[in-house]
N, C-alpha and C positions, 0 to 999 in steps of 0.2 A: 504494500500500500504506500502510494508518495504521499510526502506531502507536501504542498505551495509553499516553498519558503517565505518568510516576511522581509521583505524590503530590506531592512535594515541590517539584512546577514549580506556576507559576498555570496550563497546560492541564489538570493532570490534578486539583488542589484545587476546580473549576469546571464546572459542566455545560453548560455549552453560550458560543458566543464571538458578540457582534456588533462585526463589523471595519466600521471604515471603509473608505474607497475610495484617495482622493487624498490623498499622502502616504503611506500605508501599504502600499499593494501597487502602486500605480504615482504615478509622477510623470511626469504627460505622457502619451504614446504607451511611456515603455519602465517595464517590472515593476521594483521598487526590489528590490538583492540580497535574498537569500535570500527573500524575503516568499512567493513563490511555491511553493516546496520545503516551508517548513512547513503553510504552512494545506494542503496537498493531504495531509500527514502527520497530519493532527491528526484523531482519532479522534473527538472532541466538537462536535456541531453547529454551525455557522458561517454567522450569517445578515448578509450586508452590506449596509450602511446607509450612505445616503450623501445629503446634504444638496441634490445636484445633483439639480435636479428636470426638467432639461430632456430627457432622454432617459427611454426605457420601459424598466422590467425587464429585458425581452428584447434591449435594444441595450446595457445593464450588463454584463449577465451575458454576452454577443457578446463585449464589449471584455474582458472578463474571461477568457475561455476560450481568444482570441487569445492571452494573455501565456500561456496554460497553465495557469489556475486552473479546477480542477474544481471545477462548480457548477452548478447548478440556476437556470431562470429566478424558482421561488417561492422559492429564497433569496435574494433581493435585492429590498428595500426603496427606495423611493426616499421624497422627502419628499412628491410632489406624489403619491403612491399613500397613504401617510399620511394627508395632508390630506385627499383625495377620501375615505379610508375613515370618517373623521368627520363630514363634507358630510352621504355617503351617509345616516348613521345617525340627522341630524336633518330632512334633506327628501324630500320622496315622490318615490317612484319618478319618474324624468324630469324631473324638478327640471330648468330651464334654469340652468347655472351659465357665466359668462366665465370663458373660458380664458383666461389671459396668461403668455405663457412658451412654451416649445417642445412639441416635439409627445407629452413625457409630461403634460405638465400634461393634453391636452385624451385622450390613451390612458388617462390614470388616473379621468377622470371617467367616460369611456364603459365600463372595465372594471367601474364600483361604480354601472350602469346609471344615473347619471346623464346629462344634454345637456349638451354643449359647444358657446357659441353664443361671439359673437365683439360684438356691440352689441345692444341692447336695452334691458329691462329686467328681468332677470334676480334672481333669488332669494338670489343670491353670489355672488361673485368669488373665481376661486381665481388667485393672482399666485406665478407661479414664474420662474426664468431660464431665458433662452430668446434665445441668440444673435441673433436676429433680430424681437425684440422695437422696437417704435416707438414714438415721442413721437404718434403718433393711437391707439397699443393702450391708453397709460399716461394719454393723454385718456377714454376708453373705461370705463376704472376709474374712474377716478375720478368720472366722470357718473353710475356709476350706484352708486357708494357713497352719493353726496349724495342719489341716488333710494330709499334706503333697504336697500340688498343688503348682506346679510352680507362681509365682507370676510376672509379666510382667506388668509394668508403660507404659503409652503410652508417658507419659512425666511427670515431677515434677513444672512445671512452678507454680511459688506461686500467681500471679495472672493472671486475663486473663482483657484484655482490654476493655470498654467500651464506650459507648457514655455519660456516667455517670460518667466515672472513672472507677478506677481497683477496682476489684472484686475478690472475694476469687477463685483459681484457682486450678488445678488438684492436685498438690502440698498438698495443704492443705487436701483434699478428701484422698491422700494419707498417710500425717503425719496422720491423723486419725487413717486409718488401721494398721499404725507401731507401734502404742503405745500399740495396741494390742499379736501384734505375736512378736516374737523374730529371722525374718529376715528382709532383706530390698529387696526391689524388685529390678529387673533387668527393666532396664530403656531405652529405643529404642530410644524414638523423640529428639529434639535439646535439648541441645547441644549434645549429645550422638554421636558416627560416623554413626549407623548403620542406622540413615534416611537419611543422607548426601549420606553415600555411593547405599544405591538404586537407591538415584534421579540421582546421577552418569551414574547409570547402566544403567536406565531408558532413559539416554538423548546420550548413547552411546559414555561418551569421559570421558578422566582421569580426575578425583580427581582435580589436578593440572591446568585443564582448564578449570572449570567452578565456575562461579563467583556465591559469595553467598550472596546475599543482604538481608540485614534486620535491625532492628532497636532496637534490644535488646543486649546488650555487653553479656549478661550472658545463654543466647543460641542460635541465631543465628550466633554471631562471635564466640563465642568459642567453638560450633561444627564445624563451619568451618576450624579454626585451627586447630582442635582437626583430622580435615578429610584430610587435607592439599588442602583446595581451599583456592584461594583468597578469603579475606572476605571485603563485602562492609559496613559500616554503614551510614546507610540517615536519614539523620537530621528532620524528619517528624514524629516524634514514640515516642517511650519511653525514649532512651538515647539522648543526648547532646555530646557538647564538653566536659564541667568539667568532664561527666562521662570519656568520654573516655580516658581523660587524668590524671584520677587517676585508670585507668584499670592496670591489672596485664598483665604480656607478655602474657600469652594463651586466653587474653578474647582481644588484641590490633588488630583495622581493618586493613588490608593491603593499605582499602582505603577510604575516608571520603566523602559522594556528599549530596549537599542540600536537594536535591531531586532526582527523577529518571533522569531528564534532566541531568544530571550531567552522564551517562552511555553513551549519546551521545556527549560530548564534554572531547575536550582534556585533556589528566590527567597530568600534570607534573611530571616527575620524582625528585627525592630526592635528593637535591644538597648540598654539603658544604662549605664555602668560611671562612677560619679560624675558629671561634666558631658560624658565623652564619647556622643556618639552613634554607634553600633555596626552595623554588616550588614556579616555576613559576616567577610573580611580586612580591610574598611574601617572609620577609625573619624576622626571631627570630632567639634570641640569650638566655640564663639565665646567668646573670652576678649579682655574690653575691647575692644569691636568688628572684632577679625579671627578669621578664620576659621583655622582650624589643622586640616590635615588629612592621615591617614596611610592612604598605601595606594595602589593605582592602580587604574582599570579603574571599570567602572557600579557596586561596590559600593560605596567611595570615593566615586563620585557621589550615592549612595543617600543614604552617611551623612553628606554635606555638605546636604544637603536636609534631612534630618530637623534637624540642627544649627542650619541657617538659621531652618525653620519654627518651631523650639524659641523661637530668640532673637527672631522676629518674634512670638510670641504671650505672651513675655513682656516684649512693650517694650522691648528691647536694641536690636534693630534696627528701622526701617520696612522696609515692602517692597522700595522704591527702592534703600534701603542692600543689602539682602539680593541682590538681582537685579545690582546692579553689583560685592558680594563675590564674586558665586559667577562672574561673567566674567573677575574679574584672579583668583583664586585657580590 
């Protein structure tokens, strides 16, 4: 059952949500609290987007439904379905493209009637992760980058998340092949725009109106920015506060929530009363390089961040300084 958010949360100021995966509704094999409870509540479209390019749509949206998340296999994006839908739009029909990565890389080529061949000489390279990916695949690539094939990254994410911990990630699969040839690839998934703005396309409303939630500063907020959506970060994932408050402006959230619950409850707007910085019952100030702050709870947090950001972009503090206040504060 949804329900109409009210106005005054970010679900109901927004028409439509793309969520990320990892970190945001699950970590590992298990669903992170509540994350599942809300997005099944949310009345406003929700398309998710997720930089993991080695699985297909329909084994996303499988793992997805496992935890209890109502969803559709055409809501779910992946990077290497991105990528292929770009491939598609500049080579003919049948185009031989190398698959590298798992078995969405070579389902996302054949879905945008592209070929998926494995050596050759082929038209492009599409390099995604892919657990069982080898040092003769990332030979492969690179052979036939030097042959002249377009080279297309489904993303560079340097690690990917576990239930173990982070692990070597597309990224690194890719510095491989670069050390090789003498270009660098053209890069689709987060932070990039060109998967922000499909899931756009995809969900029927601007840029500007859909909210982009995830938990990594260094691609799902700043493709966000980089796309001009609101970008959310939730405190459940990879980054923190310290991170975000020693972030540079194009990687800064527009909005910060513990968790998902936080999409259904009011967001305070950004206040200032002399040098304090204001949301909600929470209010900071930086006076002679300490932080001073009243209040408790994510509002308190909110307004130590704007506080921070304030004195970071008027030279008071560096980043460095900012990200190690807001850890001992």
């Amino acid at each position: 059952m949804t329900t109409p958010p009210s106005p005054d949360t970010l679900a109901g100021a927004h028409d439509a949500l793309v969520c990320d995966i990892d970190g945001v509704v699950v970590a590992g094999p298990t669903a992170i609290d509540h994350a599942v409870d809300v997005l099944n509540a949310l009345s406003i479209p929700v398309l998710f987007a997720t930089n993991n390019a080695s699985r297909t749509p329909a084994a996303v949206g499988e793992h997805l439904r496992a935890r209890g998340v109502v969803v559709e296999d055409d809501h779910v994006l992946t990077s290497s379905l991105a990528a292929a839908r770009e491939l598609a739009a500049r080579l003919p029909a049948g185009a031989e493209v190398m698959a590298i990565g798992g078995e969405g890389v070579s389902a996302s080529l054949r879905a945008v009637g592209l070929t998926p061949v494995t050596k050759g000489e082929p038209a492009a390279v599409l390099q995604g992760y892919g657990p069982h990916v080898t040092a003769t695949d990332l030979a492969e690539a690179a052979h036939a980058v030097r042959a002249g094939a377009a080279w297309v990254a489904t993303n560079t994410d340097r690690t990917l998340p576990t239930d173990r911990g982070p692990a070597p990630g597309n990224g690194a699969l890719v510095a491989a092949v670069r050390s090789c040839v003498d270009v660098a690839p053209e890069v689709i998934g987060k932070p990039h725009p060109p998967m922000y703005r499909l899931a756009a396309s995809a969900l029927g409303a601007s840029p500007d109106r859909v909210l982009a939630v995830g938990d990594r500063l260094e691609t799902d907020i700043e493709g966000a920015v980089a796309t001009g959506m609101p970008g959310v970060l939730v405190l459940t994932g990879v980054h923190g506060l310290a991170d975000a408050a020693a972030a540079p402006v194009e990687r800064r959230p527009r909005y910060v929530i513990a968790d998902l619950r936080g999409l259904l409850q009011p967001y305070p707007s950004a206040q200032t009363e002399g040098a304090w910085c204001l949301r909600g019952d929470g209010r900071a100030r930086v006076v002679d390089g300490r932080l001073e702050v009243h209040g408790v709870g994510i509002d308190a947090d909110r307004a130590a961040l704007d506080a921070l950001w304030a004195a970071v972009d008027g030279g008071l503090l560096d980043a460095g300084q900012a990200g190690r206040t807001m850890t001992s504060r």
